[in-house]
C-alpha positions as CSV (number, residue, x, y, z in Angstrom):
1,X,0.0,0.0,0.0
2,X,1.5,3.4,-0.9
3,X,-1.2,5.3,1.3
4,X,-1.8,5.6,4.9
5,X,-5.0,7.1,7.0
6,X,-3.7,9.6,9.0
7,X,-5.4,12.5,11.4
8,X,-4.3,15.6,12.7
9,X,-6.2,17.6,15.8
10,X,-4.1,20.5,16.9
11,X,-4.9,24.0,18.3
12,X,-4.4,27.0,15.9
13,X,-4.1,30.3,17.1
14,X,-5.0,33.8,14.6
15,X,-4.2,37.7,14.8
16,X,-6.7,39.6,12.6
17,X,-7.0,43.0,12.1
18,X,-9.8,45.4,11.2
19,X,-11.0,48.7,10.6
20,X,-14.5,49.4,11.6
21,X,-17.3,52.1,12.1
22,X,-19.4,51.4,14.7
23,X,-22.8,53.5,15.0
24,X,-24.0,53.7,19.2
25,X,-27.7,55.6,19.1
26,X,-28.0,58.9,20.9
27,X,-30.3,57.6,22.8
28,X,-28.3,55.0,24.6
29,X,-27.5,54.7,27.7
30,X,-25.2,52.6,29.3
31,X,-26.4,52.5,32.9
32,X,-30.4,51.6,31.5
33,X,-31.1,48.4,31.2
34,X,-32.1,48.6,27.9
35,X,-30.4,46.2,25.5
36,X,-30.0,47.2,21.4
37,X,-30.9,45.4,18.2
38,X,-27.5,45.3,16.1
39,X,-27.3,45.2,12.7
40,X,-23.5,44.2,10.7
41,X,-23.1,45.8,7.5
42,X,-20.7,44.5,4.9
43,X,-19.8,47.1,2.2
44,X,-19.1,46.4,-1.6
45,X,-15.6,45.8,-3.5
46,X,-15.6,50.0,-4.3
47,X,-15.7,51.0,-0.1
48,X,-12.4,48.5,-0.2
49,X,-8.7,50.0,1.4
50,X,-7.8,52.0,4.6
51,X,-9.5,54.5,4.0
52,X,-12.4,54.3,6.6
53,X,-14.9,57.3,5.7
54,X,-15.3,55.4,2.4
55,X,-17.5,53.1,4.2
56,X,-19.9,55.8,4.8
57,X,-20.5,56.5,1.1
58,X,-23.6,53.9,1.0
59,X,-25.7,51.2,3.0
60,X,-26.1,51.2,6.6
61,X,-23.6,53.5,7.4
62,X,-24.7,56.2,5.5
63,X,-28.0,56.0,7.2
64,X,-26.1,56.4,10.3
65,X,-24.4,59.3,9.2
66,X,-27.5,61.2,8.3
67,X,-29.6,60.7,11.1
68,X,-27.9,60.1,14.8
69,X,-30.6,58.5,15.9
70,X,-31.1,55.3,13.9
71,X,-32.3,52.7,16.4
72,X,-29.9,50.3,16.0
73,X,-26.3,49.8,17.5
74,X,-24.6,49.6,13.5
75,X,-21.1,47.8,13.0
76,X,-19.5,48.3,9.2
77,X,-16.2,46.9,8.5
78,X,-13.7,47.8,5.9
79,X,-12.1,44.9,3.8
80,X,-8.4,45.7,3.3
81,X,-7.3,46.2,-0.2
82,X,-7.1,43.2,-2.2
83,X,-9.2,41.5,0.1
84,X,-13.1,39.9,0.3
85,X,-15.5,38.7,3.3
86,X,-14.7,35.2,2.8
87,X,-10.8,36.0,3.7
88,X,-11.7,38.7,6.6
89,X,-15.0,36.4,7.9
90,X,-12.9,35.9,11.5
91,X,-11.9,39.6,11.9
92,X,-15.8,40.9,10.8
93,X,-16.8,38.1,13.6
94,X,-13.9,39.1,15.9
95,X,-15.4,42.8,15.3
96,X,-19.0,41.5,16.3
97,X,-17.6,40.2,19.0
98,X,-15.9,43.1,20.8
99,X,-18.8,45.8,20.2
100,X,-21.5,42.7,21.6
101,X,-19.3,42.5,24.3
102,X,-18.6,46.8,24.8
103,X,-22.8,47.4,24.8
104,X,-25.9,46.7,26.1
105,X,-26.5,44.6,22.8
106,X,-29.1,42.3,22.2
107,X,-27.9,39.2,21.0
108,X,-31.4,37.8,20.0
109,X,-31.3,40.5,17.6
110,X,-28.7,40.6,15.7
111,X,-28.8,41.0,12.1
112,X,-26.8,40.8,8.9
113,X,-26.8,42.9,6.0
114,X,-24.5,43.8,2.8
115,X,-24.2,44.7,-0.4
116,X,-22.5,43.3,-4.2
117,X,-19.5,42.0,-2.5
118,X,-21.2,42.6,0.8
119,X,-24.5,40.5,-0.6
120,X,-22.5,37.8,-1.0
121,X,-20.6,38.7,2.3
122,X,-23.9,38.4,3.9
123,X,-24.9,34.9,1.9
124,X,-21.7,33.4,3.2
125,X,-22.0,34.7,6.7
126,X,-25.4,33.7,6.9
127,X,-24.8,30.1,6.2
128,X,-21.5,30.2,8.3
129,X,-23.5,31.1,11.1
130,X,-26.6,30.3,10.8
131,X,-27.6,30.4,14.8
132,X,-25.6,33.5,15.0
133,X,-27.9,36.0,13.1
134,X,-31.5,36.5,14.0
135,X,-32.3,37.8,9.9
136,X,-30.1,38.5,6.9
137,X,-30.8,40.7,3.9
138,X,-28.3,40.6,1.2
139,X,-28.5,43.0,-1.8
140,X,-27.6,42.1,-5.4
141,X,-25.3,39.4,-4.1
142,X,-25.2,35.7,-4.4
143,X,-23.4,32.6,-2.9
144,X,-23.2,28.6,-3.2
145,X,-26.2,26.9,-3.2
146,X,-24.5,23.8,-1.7
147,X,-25.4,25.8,1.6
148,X,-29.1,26.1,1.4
149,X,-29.5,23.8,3.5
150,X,-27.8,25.8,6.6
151,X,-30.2,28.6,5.5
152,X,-33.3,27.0,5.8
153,X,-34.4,28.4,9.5
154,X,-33.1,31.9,8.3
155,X,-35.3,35.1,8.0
156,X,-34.2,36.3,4.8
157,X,-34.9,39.3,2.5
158,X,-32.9,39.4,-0.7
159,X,-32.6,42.2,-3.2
160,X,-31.9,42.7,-6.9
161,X,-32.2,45.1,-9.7
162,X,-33.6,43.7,-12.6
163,X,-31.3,44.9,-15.2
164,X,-27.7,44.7,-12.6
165,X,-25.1,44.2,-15.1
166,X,-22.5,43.5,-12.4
167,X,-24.0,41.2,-10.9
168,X,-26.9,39.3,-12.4
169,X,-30.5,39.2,-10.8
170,X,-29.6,34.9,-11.7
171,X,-27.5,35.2,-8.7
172,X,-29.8,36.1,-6.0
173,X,-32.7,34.1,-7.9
174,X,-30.7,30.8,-7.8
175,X,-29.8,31.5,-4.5
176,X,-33.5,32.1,-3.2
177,X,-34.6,29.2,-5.2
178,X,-32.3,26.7,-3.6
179,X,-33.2,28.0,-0.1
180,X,-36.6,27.4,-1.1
181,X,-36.1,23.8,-2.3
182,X,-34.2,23.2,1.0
183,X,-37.7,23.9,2.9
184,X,-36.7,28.0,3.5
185,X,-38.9,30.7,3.0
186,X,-36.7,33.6,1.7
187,X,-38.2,36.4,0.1
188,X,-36.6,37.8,-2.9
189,X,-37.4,41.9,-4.0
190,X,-36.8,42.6,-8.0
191,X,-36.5,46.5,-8.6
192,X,-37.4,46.2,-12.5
193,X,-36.1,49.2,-13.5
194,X,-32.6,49.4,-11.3
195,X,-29.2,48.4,-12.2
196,X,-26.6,47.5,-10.0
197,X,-27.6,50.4,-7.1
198,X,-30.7,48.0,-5.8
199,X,-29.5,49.5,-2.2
200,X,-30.5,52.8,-2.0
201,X,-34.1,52.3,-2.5
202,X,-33.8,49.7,-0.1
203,X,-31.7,51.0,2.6
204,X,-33.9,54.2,2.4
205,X,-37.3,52.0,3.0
206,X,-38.3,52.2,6.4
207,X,-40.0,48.6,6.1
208,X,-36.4,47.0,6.0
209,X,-35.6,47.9,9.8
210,X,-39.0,47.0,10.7
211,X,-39.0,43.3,9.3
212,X,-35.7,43.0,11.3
213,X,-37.3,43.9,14.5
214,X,-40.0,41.3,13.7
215,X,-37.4,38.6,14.0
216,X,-35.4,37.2,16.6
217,X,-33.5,34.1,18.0
């Protein structure tokens, strides 16, 4: 025999690094007793580098920016250069984490979000973590149907523009439709007139946030 069954089990240890924004309402308090919904927001390949305030330019973070008050504690990390959510999944976790641990944060509510690279961001997260997130709403984005099956429990809202000719509406479609066959009941949004922006108009809809706060672990 030239082959031999062999097994490894050994202990691994990893540094990660991160640069996040992290959105804490006005309204909070930290000696209340009141505990926050939480929402993590993974940006697209543009929002990519060191450059932190590029974040802001769209999504959940923007919403932030405008309005102080948005009722949920926000965390939106940036993906170095060169770099996508699958590679930087520990340090977005890591990130979770820390600010879960910082505030009065809800961890029944806890909710994932992104967009193009960030959709599928989301889709991978999702699926990683299935007991982790209490909904997930990923925006022109896709991901491997092979995990449908880890997605089936899972609140999910998915977006798409119609005529996205960066990423195809096929992506989120196939991706809905396997959840579905899997025994999931995702709900999938088609704008048929928008390209690959399908985030404004949904970031910007007030019945986004409150379909989150239907759902919890």
């Amino acid at each position: 025999m030239s082959q031999q069954a062999c097994n490894i089990e050994k202990e691994i240890t990893k540094k990660v690094t991160l640069n996040y924004l992290l959105h804490v309402p006005q309204e909070y308090d930290p000696n209340a007793d009141r505990k926050w919904p939480v929402i993590l927001f993974l940006h697209g390949a543009g929002e990519r580098g060191s450059d932190i305030e590029k974040v802001k330019v769209h999504g959940i973070p923007h919403i932030a920016e405008q309005d102080p008050s948005f009722p949920f504690i926000a965390i939106s990390p940036q993906c170095p250069e060169n770099s996508d959510w699958a590679r930087e999944k520990d340090a977005v976790i890591a990130a979770l984490d820390e600010v879960m641990a910082a505030y009065n944060t809800d961890a029944s509510r806890v909710y994932l979000t992104g967009l193009s690279m960030g959709g599928y961001g989301t889709w991978l997260l999702a699926a990683d973590l299935p007991d982790r997130f209490a909904a997930a709403a990923p925006i022109c984005g896709g991901g491997s149907w092979m995990d449908a099956f880890r997605l089936t429990d899972m609140p999910i809202w998915a977006f798409h523009g119609a005529k996205d000719d960066v990423v195809l509406l096929s992506e989120s479609e196939n991706m809905v439709q396997a959840v579905q066959n899997a025994g999931g009941s995702p709900i999938l949004t088609v704008y048929p007139e928008a390209n690959h922006d399908s985030w404004t108009k949904t970031y910007d809809n007030p019945e986004l946030y409150e379909w989150f706060l239907k759902h919890s672990r």
